[in-house]
C-alpha positions in Angstrom: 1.0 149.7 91.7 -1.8 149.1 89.3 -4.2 152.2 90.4 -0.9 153.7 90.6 0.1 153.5 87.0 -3.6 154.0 85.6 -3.8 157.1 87.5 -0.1 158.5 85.9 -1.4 157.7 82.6 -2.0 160.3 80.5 0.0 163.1 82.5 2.9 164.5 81.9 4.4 162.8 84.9 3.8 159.5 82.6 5.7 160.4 79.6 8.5 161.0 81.9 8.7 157.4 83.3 8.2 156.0 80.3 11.1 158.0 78.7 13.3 157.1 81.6 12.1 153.3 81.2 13.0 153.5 77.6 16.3 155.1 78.0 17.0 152.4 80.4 15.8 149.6 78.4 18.8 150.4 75.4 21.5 150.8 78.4 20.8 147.6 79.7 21.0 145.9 76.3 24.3 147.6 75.3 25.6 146.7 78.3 24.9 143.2 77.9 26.6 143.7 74.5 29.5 145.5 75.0 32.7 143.3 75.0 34.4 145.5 77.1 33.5 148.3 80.2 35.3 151.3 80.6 36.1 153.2 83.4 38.4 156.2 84.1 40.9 156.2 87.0 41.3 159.6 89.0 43.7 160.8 86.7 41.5 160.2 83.9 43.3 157.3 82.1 40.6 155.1 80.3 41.1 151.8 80.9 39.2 148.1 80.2 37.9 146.0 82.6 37.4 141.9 81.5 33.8 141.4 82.0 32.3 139.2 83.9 30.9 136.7 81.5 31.1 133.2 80.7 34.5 131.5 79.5 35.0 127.9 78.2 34.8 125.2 80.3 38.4 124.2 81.2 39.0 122.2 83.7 41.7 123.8 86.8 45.4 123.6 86.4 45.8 123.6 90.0 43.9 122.2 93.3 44.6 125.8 95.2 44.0 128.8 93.1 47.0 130.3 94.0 49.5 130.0 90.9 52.8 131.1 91.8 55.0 130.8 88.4 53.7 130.1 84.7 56.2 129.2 81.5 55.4 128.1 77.7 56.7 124.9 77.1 55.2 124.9 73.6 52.8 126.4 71.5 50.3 124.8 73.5 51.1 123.6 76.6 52.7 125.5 79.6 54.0 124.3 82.6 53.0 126.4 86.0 53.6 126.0 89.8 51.6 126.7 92.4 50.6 126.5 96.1 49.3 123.3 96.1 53.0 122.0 95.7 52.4 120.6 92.1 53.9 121.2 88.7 51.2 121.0 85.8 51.5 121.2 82.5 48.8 122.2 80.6 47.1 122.4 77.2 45.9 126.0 76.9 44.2 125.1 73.8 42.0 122.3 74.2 41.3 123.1 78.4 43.1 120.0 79.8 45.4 119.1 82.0 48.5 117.1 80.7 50.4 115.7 83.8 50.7 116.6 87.2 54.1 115.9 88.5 54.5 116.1 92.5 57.5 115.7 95.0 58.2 119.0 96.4 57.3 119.2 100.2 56.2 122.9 99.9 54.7 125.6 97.2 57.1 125.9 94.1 58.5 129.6 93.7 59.5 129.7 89.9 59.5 127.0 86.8 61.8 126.8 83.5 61.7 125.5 80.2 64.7 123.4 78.3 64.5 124.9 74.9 62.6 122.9 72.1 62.5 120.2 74.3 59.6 118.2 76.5 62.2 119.0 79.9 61.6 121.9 82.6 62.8 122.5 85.9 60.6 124.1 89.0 61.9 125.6 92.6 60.3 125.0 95.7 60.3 126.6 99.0 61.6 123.3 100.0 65.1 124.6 98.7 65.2 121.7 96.3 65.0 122.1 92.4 63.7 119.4 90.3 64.1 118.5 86.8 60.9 116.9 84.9 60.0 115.3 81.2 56.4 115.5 80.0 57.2 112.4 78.0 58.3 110.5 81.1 56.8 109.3 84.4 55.3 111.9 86.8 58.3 111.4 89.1 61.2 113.7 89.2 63.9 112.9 86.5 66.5 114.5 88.8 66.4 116.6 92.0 69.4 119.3 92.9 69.9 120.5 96.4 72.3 122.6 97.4 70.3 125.9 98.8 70.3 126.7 102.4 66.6 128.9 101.7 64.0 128.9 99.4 65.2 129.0 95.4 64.2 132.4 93.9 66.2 132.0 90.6 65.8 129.2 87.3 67.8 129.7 84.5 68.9 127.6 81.9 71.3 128.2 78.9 70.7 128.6 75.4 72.4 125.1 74.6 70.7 123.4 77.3 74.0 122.5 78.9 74.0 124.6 81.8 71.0 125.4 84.9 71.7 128.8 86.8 70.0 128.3 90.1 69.5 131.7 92.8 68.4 131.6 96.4 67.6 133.6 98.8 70.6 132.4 100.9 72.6 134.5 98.8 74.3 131.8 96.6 74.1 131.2 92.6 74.6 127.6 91.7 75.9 126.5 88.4 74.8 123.1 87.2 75.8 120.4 84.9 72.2 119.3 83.4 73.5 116.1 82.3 74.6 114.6 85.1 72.8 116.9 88.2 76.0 117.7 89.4 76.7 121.5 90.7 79.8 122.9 88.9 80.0 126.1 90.4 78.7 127.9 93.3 79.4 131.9 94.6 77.9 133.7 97.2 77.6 138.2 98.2 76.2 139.3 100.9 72.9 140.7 100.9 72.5 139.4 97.6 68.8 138.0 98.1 67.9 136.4 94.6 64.9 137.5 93.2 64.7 136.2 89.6 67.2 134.6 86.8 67.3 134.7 83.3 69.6 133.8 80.8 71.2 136.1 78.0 70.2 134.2 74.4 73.5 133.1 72.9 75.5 134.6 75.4 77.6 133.1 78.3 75.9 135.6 80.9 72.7 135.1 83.5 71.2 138.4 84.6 70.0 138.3 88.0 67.5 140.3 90.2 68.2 141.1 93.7 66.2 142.7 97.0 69.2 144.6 97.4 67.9 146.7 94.3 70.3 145.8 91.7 70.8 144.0 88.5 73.6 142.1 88.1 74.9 140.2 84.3 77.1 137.6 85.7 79.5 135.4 83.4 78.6 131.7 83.7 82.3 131.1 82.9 83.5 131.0 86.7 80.2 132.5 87.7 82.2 136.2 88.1 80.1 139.7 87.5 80.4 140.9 84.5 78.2 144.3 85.3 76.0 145.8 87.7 74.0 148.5 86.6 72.8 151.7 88.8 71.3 150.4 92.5 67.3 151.6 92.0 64.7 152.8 95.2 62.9 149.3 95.1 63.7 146.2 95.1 64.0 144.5 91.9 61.6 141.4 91.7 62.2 140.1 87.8 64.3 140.4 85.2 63.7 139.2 81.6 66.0 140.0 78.0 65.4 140.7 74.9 65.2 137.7 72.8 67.9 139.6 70.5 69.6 140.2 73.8 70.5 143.6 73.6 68.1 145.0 76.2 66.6 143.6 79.3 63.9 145.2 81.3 63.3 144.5 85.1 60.3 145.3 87.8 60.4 147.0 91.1 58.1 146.3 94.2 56.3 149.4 95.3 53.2 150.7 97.0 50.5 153.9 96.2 52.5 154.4 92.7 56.0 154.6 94.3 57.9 152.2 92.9 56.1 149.7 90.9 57.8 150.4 87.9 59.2 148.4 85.0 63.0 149.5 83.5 64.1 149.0 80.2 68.6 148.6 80.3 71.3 148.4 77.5 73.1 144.9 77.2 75.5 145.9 74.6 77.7 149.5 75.2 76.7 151.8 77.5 74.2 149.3 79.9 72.5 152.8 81.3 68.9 153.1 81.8 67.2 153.5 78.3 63.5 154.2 79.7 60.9 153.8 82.3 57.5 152.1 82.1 55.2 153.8 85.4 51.8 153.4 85.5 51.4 150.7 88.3 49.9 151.2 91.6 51.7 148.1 93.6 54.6 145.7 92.8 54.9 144.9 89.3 55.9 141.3 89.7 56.7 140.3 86.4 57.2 141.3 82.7 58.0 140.1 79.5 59.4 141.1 75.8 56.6 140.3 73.1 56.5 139.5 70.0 56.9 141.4 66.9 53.6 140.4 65.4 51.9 142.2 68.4 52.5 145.7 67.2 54.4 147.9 64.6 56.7 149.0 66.9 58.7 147.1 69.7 56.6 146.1 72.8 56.5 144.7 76.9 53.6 143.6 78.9 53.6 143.5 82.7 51.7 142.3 85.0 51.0 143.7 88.9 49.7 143.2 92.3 47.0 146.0 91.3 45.2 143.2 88.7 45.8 144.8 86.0 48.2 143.6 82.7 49.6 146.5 80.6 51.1 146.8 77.6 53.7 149.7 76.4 55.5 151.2 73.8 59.0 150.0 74.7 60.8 152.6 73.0 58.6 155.7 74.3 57.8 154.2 77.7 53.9 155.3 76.8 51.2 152.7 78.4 49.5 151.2 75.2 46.8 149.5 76.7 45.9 148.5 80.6 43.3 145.1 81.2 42.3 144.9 84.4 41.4 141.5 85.6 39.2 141.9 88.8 38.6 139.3 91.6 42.1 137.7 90.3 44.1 139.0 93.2 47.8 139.5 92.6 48.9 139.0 89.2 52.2 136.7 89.7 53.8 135.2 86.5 53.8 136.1 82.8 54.6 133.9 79.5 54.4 134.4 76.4 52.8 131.2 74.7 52.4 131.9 71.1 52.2 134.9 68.9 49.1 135.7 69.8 48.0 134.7 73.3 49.5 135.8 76.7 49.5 133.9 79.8 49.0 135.6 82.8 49.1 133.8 86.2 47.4 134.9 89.6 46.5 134.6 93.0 42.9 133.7 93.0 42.2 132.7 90.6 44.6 130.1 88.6 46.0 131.2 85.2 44.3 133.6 82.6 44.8 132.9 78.9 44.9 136.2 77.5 44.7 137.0 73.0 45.9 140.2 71.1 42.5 141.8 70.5 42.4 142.3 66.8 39.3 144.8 66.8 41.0 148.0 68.4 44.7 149.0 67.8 46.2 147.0 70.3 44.4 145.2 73.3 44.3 142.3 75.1 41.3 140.5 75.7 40.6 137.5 78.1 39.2 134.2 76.5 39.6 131.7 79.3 40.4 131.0 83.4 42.4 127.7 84.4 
């Protein structure tokens, strides 16, 4: 390489190289720089992909990477569910875990927060739901059963009286919170729960189905109050407005078709106001965020294609994508404070995710548990 290089010297072959060397040199360097890499798509969307590079050292919400269901308890502590069959609640801010509370028999499905309060609930694929305190012992405070499949569907009312439970068995259970007891119970055919949510200072649950619809049920009597235009996909989640007068739900999909997020009318006409499509599998969850994020009203979602988006809610325009490789399905969103986004996943535990303050709107990652 030596005689090599002494014989190039000189000729014009040599200034070449060390051209190329040099231009080389400063790519390498920005590279190692940049905070963020681009890439287009085939349709020649830019989007950002989270670099690999090194995070804080927190410590792993869960044994099994697989995180199935993620919820802000506070403004800095959530409570997730996972694989591993344990409920953990966790302090996004200082790395740590809390508590782990265990005594479901198989991998919990969803978790819910009692408002301003240290209480939450989780679902299991054991058909049980169980009720848990973060200022209490790690056992459960109560356990419910009364699904004949896997629960699906958590809800809880605005005055913390009430629990909406779903299954796939086709059944919505109301329950008394204080005392555990189930107060109501109904059940439709076909009606295979996908996700809850309940309608802030409203009597009504809004419910996702497999069947394709969305259905606002009246917790008084647990009767349907609405059921808005059957979609092509089954509806996996369902979230509303914190004002309440909108609610936007997900569809599953494959290649593009489907995986879509739709924004609905709570108040007079309950049509479709707009569609958010930009996904490339099943958009498994979605959420409402805060004011403080943008200028103008805005919803994240997050996918089975890895990537979180964010979009103009009243245009239907994709604002910003992140996509968060080697994570694997992206299962679970939550809003944990007005700034940070949690984001959970199939590979790779929970993402803790912060409004990017140095471009118009993004999302950049800040730590893995």
């Amino acid at each position: 390489m030596l005689l090599l290089r002494h014989q190039l010297q000189g000729s014009p072959l040599w200034k070449v190289v060390r051209g190329f060397c040099a231009v080389m040199g400063k790519l390498q360097s920005k590279l190692r720089h940049s905070t963020y890499n681009k890439y287009s798509t085939p349709d020649g969307i830019v989007e950002e992909r989270s670099p690999a590079r090194a995070f804080p050292d927190y410590s792993p919400a869960h044994a099994d990477a697989a995180v199935t269901a993620v919820a802000a308890l506070s403004s800095d502590v959530c409570v997730s569910g996972g694989k591993d069959k344990t409920v953990v609640a966790y302090n996004w801010k200082t790395g740590n875990v809390v508590r782990r509370f265990q005594g479901h028999e198989r991998e919990i499905t969803k978790v819910a927060c009692i408002p301003r309060s240290s209480q939450f609930f989780s679902a299991s694929r054991d058909k049980m739901v169980m009720m848990w305190d973060l200022r209490s012992s790690s056992r459960p405070k109560q356990q419910l059963s009364g699904h004949a499949m896997v629960v699906t569907g958590l809800a809880v009312s605005p005055d913390s009286a009430r629990l909406c439970t779903g299954s796939r068995d086709n059944t919505l259970l109301l329950w008394d919170v204080g005392t555990g007891q189930c107060v109501e119970r109904v059940s439709v055919s076909r009606n295979l729960v996908t996700h809850l949510c309940w309608v802030p200072q409203e009597p009504y649950v809004l419910q996702a189905s497999e069947d394709k619809t969305i259905r606002l049920w009246d917790s008084r009597g647990l009767k349907i109050a609405h059921m808005f235009p059957a979609k092509q996909h089954i509806q996996t989640y369902c979230e509303v407005s914190v004002d309440g007068h909108q609610c936007v739900s997900c569809s599953n999909g494959f290649g593009g078709d489907g995986c879509e997020a739709t924004l609905w009318d709570l108040r007079q006409t309950r049509n479709k106001i707009c569609e958010y499509k930009g996904h490339f599998q099943t958009v498994a969850s979605c959420v409402f965020l805060p004011r403080a994020w943008a200028l103008m009203p805005v919803i994240a979602t997050s996918s089975h294609d890895c990537k979180v988006k964010i979009w103009n809610q009243d245009t239907g325009a994709c604002l910003f994508t992140l996509a968060l490789d080697g994570s694997g399905p992206l299962t679970s969103l939550a809003v944990g404070d007005p700034v940070s986004l949690l984001c959970a996943s199939f590979n790779r535990g929970i993402h803790l995710l912060e409004l990017d303050y140095s471009r118009e709107l993004g999302l950049r990652e800040v730590a893995v548990f």
